[in-house]
FIROKE-929099 format. One record per residue (C-alpha): residue in one letter; x, y, z. Coordinates in Angstrom, 1 decimal. Example, Ala and Ser with C-alpha at 12.3 -4.5 7.8 and 13.67 -1.06 7.14 Angstrom:
BEGIN
<rec type="A" xx="12.3" yy="-4.5" zz="7.8"/>
<rec type="S" xx="13.7" yy="-1.1" zz="7.1"/>
This chain:
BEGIN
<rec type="X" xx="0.0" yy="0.0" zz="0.0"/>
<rec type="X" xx="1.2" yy="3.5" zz="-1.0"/>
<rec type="X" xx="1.5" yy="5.9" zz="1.4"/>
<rec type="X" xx="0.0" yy="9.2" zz="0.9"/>
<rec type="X" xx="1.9" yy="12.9" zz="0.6"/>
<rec type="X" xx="-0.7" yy="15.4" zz="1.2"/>
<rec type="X" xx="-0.4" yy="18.5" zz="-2.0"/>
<rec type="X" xx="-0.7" yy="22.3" zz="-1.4"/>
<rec type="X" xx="-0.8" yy="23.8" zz="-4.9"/>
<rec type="X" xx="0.1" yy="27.7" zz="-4.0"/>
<rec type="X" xx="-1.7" yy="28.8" zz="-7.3"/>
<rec type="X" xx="-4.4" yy="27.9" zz="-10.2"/>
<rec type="X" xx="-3.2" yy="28.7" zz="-13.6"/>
<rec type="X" xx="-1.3" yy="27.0" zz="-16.5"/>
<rec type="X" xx="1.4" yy="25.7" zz="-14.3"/>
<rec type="X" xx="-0.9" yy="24.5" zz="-11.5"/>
<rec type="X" xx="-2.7" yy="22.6" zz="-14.1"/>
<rec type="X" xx="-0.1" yy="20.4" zz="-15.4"/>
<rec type="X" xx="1.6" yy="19.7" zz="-12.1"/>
<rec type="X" xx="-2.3" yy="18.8" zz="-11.0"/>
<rec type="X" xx="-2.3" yy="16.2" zz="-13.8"/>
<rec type="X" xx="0.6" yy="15.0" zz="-13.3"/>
<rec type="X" xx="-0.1" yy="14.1" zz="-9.6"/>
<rec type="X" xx="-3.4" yy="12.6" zz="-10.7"/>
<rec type="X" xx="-1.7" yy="10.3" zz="-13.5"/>
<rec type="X" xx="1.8" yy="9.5" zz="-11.8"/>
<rec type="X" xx="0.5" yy="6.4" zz="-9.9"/>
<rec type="X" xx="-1.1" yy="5.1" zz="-12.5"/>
<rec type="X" xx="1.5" yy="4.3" zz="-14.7"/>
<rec type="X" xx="4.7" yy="3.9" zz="-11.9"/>
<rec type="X" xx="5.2" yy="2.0" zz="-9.2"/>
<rec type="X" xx="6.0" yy="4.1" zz="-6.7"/>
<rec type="X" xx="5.9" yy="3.5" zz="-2.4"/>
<rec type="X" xx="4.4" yy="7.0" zz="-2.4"/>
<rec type="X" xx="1.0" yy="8.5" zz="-3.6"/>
<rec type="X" xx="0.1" yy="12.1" zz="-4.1"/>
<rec type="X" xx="-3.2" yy="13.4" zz="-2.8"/>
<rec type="X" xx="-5.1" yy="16.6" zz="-4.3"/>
<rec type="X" xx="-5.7" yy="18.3" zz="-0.7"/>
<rec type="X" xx="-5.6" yy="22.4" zz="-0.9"/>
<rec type="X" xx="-5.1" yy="24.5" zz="-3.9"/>
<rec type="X" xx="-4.6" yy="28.4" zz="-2.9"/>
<rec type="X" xx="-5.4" yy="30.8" zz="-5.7"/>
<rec type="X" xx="-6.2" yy="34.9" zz="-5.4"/>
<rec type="X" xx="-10.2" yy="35.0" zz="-6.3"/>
<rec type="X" xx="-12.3" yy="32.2" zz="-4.2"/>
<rec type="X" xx="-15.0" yy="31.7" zz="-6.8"/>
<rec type="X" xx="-11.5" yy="30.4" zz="-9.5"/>
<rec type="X" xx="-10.2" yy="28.8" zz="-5.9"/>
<rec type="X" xx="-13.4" yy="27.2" zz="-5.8"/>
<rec type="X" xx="-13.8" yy="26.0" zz="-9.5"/>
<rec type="X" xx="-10.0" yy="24.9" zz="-10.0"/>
<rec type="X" xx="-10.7" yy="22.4" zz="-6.7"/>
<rec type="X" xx="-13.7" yy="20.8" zz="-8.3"/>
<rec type="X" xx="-11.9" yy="20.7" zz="-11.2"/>
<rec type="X" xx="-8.6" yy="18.6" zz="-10.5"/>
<rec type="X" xx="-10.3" yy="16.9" zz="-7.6"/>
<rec type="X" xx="-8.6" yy="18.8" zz="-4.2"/>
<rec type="X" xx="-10.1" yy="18.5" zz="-0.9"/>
<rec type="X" xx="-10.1" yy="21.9" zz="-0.4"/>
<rec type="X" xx="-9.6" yy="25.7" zz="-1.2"/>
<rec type="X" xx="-8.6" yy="29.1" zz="0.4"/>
<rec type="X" xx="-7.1" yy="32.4" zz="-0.5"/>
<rec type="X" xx="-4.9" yy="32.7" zz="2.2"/>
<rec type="X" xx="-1.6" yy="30.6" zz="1.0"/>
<rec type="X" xx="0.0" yy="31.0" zz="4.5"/>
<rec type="X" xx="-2.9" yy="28.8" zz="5.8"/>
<rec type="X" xx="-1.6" yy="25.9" zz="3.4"/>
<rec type="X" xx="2.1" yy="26.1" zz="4.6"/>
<rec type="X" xx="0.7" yy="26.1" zz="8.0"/>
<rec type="X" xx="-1.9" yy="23.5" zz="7.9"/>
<rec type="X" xx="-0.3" yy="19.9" zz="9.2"/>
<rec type="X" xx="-1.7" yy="18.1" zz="7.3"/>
<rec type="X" xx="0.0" yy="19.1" zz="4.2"/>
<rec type="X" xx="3.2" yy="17.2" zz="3.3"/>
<rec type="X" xx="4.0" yy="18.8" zz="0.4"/>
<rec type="X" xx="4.1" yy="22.5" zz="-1.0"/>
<rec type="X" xx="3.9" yy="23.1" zz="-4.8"/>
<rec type="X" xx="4.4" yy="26.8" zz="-5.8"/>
<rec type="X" xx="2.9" yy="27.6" zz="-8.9"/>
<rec type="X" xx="2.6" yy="31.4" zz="-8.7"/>
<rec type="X" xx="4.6" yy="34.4" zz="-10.1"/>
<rec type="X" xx="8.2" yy="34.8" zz="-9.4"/>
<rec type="X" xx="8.2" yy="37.5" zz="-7.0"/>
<rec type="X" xx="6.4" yy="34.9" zz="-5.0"/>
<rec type="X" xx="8.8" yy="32.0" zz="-5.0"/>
<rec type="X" xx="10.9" yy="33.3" zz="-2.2"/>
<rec type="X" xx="8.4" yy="34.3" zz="0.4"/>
<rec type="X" xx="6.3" yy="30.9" zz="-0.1"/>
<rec type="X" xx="9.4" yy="28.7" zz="-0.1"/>
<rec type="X" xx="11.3" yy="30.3" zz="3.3"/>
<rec type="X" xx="7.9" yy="29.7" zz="4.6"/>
<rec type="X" xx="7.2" yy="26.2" zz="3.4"/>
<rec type="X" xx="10.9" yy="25.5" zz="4.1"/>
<rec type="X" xx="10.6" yy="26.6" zz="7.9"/>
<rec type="X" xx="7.4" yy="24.3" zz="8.3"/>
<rec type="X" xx="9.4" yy="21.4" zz="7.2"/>
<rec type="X" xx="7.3" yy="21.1" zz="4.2"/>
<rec type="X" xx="9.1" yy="19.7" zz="1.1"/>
<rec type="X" xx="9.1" yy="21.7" zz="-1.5"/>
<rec type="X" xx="8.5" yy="21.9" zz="-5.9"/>
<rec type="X" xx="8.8" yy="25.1" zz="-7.1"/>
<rec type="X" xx="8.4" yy="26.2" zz="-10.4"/>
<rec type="X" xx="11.0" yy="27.9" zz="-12.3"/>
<rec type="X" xx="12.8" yy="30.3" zz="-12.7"/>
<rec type="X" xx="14.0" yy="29.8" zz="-9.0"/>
<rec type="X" xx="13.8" yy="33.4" zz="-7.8"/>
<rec type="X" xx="14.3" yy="36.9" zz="-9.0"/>
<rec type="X" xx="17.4" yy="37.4" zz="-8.6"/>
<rec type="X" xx="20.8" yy="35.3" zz="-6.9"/>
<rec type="X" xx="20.5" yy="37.0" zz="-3.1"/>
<rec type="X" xx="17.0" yy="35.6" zz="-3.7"/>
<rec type="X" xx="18.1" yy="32.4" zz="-4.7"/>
<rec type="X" xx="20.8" yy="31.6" zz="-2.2"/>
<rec type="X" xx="18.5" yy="32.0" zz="0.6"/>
<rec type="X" xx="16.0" yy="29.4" zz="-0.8"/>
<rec type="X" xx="18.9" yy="27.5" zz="-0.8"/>
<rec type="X" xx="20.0" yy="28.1" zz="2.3"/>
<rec type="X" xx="16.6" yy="28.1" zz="4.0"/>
<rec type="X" xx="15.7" yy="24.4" zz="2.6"/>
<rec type="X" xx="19.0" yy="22.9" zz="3.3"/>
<rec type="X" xx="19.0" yy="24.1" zz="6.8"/>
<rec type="X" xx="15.6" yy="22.4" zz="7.6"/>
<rec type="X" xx="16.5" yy="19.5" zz="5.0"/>
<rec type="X" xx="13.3" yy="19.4" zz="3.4"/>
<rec type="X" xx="13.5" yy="17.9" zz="0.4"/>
<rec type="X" xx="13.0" yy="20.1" zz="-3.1"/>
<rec type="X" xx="13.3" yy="20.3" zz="-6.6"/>
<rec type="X" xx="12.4" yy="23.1" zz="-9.5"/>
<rec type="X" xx="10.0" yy="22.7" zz="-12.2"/>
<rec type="X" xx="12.5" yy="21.9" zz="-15.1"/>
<rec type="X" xx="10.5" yy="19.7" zz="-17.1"/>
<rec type="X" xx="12.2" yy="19.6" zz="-20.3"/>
<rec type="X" xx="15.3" yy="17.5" zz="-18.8"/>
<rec type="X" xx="12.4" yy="14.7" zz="-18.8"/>
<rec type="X" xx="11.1" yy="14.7" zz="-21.9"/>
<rec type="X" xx="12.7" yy="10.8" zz="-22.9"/>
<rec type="X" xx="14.6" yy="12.1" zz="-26.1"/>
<rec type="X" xx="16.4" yy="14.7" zz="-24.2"/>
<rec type="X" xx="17.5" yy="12.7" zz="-21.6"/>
<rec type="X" xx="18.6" yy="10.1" zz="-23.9"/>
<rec type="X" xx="20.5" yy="13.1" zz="-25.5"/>
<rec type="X" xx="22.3" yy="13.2" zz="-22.0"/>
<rec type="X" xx="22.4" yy="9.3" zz="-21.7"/>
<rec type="X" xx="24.3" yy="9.7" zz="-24.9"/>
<rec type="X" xx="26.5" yy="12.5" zz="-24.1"/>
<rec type="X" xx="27.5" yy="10.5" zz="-21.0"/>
<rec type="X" xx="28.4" yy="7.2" zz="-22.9"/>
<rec type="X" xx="30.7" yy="9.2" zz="-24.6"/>
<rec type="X" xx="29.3" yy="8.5" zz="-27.9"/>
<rec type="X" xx="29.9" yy="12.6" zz="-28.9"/>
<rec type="X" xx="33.3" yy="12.6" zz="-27.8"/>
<rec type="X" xx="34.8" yy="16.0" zz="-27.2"/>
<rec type="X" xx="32.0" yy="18.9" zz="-27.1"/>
<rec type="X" xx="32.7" yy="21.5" zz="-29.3"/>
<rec type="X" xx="29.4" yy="23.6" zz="-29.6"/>
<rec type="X" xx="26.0" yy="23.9" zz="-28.0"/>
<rec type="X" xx="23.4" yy="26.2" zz="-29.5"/>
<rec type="X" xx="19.9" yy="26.5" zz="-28.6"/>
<rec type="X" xx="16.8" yy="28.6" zz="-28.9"/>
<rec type="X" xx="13.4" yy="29.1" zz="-27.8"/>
<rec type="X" xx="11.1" yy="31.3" zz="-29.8"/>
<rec type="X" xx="7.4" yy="32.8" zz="-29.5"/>
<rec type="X" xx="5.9" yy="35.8" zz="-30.8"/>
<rec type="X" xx="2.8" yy="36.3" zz="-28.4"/>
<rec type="X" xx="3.7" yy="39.7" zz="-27.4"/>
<rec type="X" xx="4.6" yy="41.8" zz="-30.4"/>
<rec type="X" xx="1.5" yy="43.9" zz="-30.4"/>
<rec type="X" xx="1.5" yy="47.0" zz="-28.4"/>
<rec type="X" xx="-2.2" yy="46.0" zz="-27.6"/>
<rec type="X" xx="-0.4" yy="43.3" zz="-25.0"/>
<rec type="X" xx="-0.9" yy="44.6" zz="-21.5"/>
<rec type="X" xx="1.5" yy="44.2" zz="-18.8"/>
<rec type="X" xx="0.5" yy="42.7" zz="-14.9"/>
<rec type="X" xx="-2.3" yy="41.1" zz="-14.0"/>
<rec type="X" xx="-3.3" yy="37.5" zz="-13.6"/>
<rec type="X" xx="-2.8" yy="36.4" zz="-17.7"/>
<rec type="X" xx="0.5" yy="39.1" zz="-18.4"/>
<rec type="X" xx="2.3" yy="39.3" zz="-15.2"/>
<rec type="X" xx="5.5" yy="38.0" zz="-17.2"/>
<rec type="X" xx="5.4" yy="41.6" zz="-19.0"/>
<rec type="X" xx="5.6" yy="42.8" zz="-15.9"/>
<rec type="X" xx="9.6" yy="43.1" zz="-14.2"/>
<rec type="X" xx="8.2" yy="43.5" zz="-10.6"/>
<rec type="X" xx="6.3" yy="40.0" zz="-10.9"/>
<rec type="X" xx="8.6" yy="38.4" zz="-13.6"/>
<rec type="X" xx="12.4" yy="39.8" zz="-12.7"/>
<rec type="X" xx="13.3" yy="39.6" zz="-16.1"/>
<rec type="X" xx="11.5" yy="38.6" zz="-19.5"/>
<rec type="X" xx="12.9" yy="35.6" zz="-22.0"/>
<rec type="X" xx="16.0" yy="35.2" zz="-19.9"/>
<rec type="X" xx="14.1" yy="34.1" zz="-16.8"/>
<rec type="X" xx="10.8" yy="32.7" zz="-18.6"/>
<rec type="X" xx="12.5" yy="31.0" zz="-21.5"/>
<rec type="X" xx="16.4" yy="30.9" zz="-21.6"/>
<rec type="X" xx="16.1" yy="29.3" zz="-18.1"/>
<rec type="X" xx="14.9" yy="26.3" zz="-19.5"/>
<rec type="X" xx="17.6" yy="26.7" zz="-22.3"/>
<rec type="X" xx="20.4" yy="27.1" zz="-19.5"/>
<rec type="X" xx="19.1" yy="24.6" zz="-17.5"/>
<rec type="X" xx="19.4" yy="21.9" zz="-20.5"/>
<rec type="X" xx="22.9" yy="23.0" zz="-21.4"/>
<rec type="X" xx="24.2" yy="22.8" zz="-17.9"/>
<rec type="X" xx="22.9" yy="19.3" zz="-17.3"/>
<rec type="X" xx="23.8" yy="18.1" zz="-20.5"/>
<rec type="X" xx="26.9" yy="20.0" zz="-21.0"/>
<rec type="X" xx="28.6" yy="21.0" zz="-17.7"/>
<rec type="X" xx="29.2" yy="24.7" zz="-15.9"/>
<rec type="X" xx="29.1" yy="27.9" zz="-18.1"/>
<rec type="X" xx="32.4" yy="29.9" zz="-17.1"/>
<rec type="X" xx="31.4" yy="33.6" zz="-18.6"/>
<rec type="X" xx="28.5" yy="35.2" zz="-20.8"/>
<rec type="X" xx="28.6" yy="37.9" zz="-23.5"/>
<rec type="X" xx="24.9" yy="39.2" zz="-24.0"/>
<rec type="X" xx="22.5" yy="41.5" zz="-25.6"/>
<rec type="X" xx="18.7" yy="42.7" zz="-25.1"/>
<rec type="X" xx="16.2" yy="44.0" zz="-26.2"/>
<rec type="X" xx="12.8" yy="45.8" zz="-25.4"/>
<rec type="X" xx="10.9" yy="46.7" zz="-28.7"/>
<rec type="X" xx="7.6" yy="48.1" zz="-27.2"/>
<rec type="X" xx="8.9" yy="50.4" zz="-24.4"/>
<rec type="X" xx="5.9" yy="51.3" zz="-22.6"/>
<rec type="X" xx="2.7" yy="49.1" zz="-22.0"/>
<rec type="X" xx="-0.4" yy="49.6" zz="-20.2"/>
<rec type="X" xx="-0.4" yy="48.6" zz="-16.9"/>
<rec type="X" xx="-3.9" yy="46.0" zz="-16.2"/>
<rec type="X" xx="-3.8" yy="46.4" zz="-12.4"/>
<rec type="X" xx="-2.9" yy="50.0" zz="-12.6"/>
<rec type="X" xx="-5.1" yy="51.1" zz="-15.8"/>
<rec type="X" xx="-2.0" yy="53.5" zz="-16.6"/>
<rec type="X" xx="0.9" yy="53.9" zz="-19.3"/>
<rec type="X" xx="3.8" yy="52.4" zz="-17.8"/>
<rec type="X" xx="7.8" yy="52.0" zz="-18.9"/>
<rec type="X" xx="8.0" yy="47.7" zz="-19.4"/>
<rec type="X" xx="11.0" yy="46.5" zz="-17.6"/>
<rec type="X" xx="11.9" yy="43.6" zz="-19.0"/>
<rec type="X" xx="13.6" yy="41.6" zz="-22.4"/>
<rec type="X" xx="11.3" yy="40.8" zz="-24.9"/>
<rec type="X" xx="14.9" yy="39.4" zz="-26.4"/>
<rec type="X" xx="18.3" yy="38.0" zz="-25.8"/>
<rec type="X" xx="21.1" yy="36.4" zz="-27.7"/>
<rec type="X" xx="24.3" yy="35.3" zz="-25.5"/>
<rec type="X" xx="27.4" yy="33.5" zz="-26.0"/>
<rec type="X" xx="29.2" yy="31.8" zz="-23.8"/>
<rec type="X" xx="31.9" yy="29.7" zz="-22.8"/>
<rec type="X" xx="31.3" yy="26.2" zz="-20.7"/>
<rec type="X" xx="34.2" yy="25.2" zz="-18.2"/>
<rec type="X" xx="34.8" yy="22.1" zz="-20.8"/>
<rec type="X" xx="36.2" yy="24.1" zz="-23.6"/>
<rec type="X" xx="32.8" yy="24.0" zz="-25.8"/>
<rec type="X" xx="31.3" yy="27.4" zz="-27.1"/>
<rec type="X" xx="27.5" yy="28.1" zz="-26.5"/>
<rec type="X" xx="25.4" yy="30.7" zz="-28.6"/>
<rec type="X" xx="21.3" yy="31.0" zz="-27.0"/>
<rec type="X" xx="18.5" yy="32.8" zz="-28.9"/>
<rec type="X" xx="14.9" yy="33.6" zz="-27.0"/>
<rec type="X" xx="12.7" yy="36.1" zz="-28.1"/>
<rec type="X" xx="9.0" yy="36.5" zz="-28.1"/>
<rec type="X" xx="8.9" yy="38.3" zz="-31.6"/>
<rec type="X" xx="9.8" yy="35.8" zz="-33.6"/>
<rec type="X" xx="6.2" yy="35.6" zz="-35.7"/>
<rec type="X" xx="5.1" yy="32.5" zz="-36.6"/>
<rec type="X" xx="6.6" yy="30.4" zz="-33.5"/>
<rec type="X" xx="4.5" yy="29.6" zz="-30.8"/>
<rec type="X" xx="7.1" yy="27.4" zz="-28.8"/>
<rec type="X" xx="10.0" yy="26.9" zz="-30.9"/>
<rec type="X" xx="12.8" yy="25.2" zz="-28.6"/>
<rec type="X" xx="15.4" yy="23.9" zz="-30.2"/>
<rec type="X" xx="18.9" yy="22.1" zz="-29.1"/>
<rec type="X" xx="22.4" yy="21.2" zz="-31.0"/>
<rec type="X" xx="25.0" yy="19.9" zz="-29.5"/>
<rec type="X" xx="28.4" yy="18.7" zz="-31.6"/>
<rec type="X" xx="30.9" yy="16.5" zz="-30.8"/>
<rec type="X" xx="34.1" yy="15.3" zz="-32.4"/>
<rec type="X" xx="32.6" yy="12.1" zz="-33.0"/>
<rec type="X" xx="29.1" yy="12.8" zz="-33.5"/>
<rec type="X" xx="26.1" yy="15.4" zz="-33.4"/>
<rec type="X" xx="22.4" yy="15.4" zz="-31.3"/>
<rec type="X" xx="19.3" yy="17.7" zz="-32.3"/>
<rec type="X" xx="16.4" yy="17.9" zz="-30.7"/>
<rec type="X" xx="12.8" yy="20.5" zz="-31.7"/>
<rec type="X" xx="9.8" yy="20.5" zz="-29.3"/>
<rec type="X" xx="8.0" yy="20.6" zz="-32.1"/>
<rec type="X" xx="8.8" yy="17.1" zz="-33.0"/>
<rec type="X" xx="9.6" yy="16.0" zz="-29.0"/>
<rec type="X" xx="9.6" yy="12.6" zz="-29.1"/>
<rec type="X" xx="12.5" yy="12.2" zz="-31.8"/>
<rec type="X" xx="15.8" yy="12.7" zz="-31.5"/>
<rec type="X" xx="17.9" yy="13.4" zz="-34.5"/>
<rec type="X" xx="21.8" yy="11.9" zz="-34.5"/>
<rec type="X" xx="24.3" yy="12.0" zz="-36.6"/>
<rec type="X" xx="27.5" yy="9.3" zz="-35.9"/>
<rec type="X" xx="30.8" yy="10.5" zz="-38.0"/>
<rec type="X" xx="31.9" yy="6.8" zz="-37.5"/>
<rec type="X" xx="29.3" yy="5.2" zz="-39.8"/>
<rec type="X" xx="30.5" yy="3.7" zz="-43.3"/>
<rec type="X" xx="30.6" yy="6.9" zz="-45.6"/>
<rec type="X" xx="28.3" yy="5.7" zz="-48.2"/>
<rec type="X" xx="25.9" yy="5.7" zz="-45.7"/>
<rec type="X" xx="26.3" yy="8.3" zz="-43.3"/>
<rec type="X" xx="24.2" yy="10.7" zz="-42.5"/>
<rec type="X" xx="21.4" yy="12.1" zz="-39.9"/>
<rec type="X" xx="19.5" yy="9.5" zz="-38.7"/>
<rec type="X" xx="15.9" yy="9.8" zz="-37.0"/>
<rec type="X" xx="15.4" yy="8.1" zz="-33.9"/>
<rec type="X" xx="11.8" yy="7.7" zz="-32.6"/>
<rec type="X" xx="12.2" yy="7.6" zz="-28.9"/>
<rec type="X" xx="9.2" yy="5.0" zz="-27.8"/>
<rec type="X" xx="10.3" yy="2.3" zz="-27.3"/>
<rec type="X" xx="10.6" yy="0.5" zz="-23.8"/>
<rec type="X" xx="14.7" yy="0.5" zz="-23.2"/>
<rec type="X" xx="14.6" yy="4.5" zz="-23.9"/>
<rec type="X" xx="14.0" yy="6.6" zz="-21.2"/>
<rec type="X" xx="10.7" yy="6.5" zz="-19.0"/>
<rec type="X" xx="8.9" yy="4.7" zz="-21.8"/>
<rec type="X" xx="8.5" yy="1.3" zz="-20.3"/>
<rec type="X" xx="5.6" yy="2.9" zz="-17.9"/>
<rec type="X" xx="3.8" yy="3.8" zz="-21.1"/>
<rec type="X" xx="2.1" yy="2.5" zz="-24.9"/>
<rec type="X" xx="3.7" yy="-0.1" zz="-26.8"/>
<rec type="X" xx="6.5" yy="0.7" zz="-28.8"/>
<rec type="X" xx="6.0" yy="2.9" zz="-31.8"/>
<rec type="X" xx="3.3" yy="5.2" zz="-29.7"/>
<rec type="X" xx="4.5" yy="8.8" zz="-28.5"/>
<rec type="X" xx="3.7" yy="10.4" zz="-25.5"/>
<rec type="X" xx="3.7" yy="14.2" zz="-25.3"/>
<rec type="X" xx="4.3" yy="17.8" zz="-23.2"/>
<rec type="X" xx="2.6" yy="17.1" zz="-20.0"/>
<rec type="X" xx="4.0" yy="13.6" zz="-19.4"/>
<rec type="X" xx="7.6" yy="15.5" zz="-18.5"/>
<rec type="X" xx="6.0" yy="16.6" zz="-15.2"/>
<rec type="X" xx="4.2" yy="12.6" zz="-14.8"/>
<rec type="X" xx="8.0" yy="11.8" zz="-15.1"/>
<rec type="X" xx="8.9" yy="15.0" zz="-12.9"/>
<rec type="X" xx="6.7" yy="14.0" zz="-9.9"/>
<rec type="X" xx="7.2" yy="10.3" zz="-10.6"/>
<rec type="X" xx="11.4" yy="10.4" zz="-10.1"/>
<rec type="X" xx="10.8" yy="13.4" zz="-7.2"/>
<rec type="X" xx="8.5" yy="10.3" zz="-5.7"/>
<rec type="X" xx="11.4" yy="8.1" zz="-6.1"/>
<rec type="X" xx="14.0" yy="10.1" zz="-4.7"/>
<rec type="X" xx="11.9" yy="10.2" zz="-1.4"/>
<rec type="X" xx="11.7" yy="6.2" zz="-1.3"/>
<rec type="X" xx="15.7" yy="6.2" zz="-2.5"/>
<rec type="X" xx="17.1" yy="8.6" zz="-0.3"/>
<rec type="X" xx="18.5" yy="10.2" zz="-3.3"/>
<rec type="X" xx="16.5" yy="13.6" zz="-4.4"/>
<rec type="X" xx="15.6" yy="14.4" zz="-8.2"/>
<rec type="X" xx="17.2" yy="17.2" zz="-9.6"/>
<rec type="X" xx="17.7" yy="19.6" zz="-10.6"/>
<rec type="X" xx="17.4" yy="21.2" zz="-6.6"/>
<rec type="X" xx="17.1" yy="23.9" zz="-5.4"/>
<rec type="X" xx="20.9" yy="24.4" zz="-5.3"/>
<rec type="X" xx="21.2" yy="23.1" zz="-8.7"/>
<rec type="X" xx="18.8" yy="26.1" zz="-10.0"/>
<rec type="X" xx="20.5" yy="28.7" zz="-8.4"/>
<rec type="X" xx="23.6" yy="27.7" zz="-11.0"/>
<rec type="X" xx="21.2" yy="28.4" zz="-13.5"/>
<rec type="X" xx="20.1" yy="31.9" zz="-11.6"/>
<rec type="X" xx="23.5" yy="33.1" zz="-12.0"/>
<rec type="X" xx="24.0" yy="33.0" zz="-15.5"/>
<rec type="X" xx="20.3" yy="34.7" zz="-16.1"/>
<rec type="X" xx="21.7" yy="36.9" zz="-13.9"/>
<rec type="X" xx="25.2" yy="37.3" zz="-15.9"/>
<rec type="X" xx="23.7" yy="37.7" zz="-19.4"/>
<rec type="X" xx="21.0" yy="40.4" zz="-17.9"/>
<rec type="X" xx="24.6" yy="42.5" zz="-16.3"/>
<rec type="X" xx="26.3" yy="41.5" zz="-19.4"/>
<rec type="X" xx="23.5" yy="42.9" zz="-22.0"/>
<rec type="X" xx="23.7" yy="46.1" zz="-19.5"/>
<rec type="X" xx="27.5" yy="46.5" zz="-19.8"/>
<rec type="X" xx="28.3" yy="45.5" zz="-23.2"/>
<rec type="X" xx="30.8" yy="42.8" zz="-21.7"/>
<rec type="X" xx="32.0" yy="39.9" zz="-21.0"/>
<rec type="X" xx="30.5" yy="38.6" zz="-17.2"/>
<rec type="X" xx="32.3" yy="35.5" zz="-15.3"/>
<rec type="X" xx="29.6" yy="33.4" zz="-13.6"/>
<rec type="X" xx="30.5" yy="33.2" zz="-9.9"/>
<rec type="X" xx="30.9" yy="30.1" zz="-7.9"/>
């Protein structure tokens, strides 16, 4: 018999969604000595409280998320709300020995950051951020890959993440549906909300960035303000491009911008090696292209691998061969080996102090676009 962990969800939108589902479906498809129960969600506006509860199935629903951290019965916190929340949700969660899943980017800034990290590793709680990417099953067999060695040497890593959803000047900033527009929810714009993700990869696949050379931009200066009603300066990137260095000799070069019309959620990885190459597109998730050097010439070339079948990553749990899975079943896989780590004694990562790596390059590129040089990232 499973034993129960008890969920908080500190929010109710897009986020809160899929981490919902993927509590509801993780159980049903791994065996796992833990179970996840739907008991509080939190959200601003009681009737949405109310109607986000029925929905996903939870116990119950307040407006008051200091009542869920408190509450004893709760075993685990998930914080699903904007950034400038993270910190104030997590010290608190962290100093009622709650464990902890917080959805990325970490914090606003590094000071932030470090202590989160120093609040949840003082009452040993465990905790993990909301990476999901890392388990989509072609990208970790990208770094199952990279780790066999098959790549040899790294030479270059180059990816991107694309949208256009905010190129009109009609786009509001703050609120409940824009508070990413907004720098005093958000901290920063793609560097936080999309290169994160980006940075995140590279690092786990690819090892510690040593220094950044970036540039932004903000192509619609001003924006009207939702909460406010008035015409107000926006604060952060609509778009970045960095280079940078990793500590293993390899070159990186990132893209995100949210004007790039005609791309909803282009993210996109390279990776080459003396010995071989790995892409991976979003778009296409469950394949993983690959290109070997060491294949017989007359036959060499990029080669499509259709990442389904039950000896690649996570797929055993799921269809028969030959059947992809999709988006949300990275946070089925998320919760799932978070589960795990509680019954292993060995947590999931990427931690808490593994995401504050990733807060300090956001943080260099953002100082580095500012100064028009190159930034070391500290240790």
């Amino acid at each position: 018999m499973a034993k129960n962990i008890n969920i908080g969800m500190i929010g109710y939108g897009f986020m809160a969604r899929t981490h919902s589902n993927a509590h509801r479906k993780v159980n049903n498809f791994f065996d796992l000595e833990y179970r996840p129960v739907l008991k509080t969600v939190c959200g601003l506006v009681e009737a949405e409280a109310k109607a986000f509860a029925d929905k996903w199935g939870y116990e119950s629903y307040t407006t008051d998320w200091k009542k869920v951290v408190e509450d004893k019965n709760i075993d685990l916190i998930e914080i699903c709300v904007p950034n400038n929340m993270h910190a104030q949700v997590a010290l608190a969660a962290a100093k009622a020995g709650k464990m902890i899943i917080c959805e990325k980017p970490l914090a606003l800034n590094v000071a932030q950051a470090k202590e989160m990290v120093d609040a949840v590793e003082k009452a040993k709680v465990p905790n993990l951020v909301s990476f999901n990417y890392r388990r989509v099953p072609a990208v970790t067999l990208a770094k199952q890959l990279i780790d066999q060695g098959r790549l040899g040497r790294i030479f270059h890593y180059r990816a991107n993440f694309l949208q256009d959803w905010t190129i009109s000047t009609d786009v509001p900033q703050g609120g409940m549906a824009t508070w990413r527009l907004d720098v005093k929810a958000a901290g920063s714009g793609v560097t936080g909300d999309l290169l994160a993700h980006c940075i995140d990869t590279a690092i786990w696949q690819n090892g510690s960035i040593k220094c950044v050379n970036a540039m932004t931009e903000t192509f619609i200066k001003e924006r009207k303000n939702v909460e406010t009603g008035k015409v107000e300066p926006v604060g952060i990137d609509d778009a970045c491009t960095f280079f940078c260095r990793f500590d293993n000799g390899s070159l990186g070069n990132f893209e995100s911008t949210r004007y790039a019309r005609g791309h909803k959620a282009l993210y996109t990885f390279e990776i080459n090696g003396e010995k071989a190459s790995i892409r991976w597109d979003l778009h296409d998730l469950h394949r993983l292209q690959y290109f070997d050097h060491r294949d017989e010439g007359i036959i060499r070339g990029w080669r499509s691998i259709h990442v389904s079948d039950g000896d690649q990553p996570y797929m055993k749990k799921w269809w028969v061969p030959g059947l992809q899975i999709g988006y949300e079943h990275s946070f089925v896989h998320q919760i799932a080996d978070f589960l795990e780590g509680l019954a292993t004694g060995k947590p999931a990562r990427p931690t808490f102090r593994d995401a504050l790596e990733t807060q300090k390059v956001c943080e260099a590129v953002l100082t580095s676009a500012k100064t028009g040089q190159w930034v070391n990232i500290p240790s």
